[in-house]
N, C-alpha and C positions, 0 to 999 in steps of 0.2 A: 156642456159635456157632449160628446159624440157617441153618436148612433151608431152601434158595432153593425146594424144593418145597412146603412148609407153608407159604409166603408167601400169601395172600390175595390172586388179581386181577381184575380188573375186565372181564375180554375179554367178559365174557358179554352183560353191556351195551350193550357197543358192534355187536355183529351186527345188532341189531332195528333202529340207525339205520342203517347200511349198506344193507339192505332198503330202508326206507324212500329213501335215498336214489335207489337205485337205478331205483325206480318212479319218481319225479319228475323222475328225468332219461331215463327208457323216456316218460313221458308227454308231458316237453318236447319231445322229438327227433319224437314221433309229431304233435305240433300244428305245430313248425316244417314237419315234411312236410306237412300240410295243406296250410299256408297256400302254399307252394312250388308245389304241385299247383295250388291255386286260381288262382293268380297266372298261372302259365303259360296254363291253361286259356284265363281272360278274355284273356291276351296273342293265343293263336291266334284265339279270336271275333274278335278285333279286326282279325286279319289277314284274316279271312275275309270280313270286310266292307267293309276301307278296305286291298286289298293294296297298294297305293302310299305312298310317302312323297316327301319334297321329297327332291332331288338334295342331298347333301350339297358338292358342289365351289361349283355355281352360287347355291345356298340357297334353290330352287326356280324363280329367275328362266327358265333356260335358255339366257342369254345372258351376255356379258360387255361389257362395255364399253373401247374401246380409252384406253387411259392419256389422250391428248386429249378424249377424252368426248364425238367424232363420231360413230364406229362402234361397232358390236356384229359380235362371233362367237358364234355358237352352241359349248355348254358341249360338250365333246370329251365327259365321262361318260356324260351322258345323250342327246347325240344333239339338245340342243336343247327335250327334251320337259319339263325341269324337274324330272322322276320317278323314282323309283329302287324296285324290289322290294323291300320289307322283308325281315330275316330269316326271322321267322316263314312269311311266306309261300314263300319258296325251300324251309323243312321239311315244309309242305305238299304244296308241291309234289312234293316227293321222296317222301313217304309214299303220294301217288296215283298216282306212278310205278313205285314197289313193288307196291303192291296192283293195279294194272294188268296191271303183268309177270308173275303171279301165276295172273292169268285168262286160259288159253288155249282160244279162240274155235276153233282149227282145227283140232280133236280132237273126235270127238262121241261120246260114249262109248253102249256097246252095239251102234254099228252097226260092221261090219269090209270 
């Protein structure tokens, strides 16, 4: 009968790609974050330069047009203006509000 201990196995093998694995998937996850970072990045530039976007309900017009197609109402969303805040910029906006709240002006420190 044989000795399931005296059998010959293979595990040794297998560790060194394991390893390797594991690096290629440490390396992939660390370039998807890249590109995830960079992505956003260019997304807030972009807020920071174009923070508007077309009105979603209206589709920029600002108006509607009545079913006979005499009249126009201005678009309830936007108030007629056609424009709407992007996300991006509302996070902006929120991170300048933070770091605002942050800075307190009517405290002078050293004098009592």
């Amino acid at each position: 009968m044989l000795n399931p201990a005296a059998t010959p196995t293979v595990t040794a093998a297998t560790h060194g790609s394991d390893l390797t694995a594991t690096v290629h998937t440490a390396a992939q996850a660390a370039t998807v974050a890249l590109i995830v970072i960079i992505a956003a990045s260019l997304y807030l530039l972009g807020c920071l330069i174009w923070p508007f976007g077309k009105c979603r309900r209206c589709k920029g017009a600002g108006k509607f047009k009545s079913p006979f197609g005499r009249a126009y109402r201005h678009c309830g969303r936007c108030q007629g203006s056609g424009l709407r805040i992007r996300l991006g910029r509302h996070v902006i906006n929120h991170l300048r509000a933070v770091h605002g709240a942050g800075e307190n002006t009517t405290t002078s420190k050293g004098k009592r």
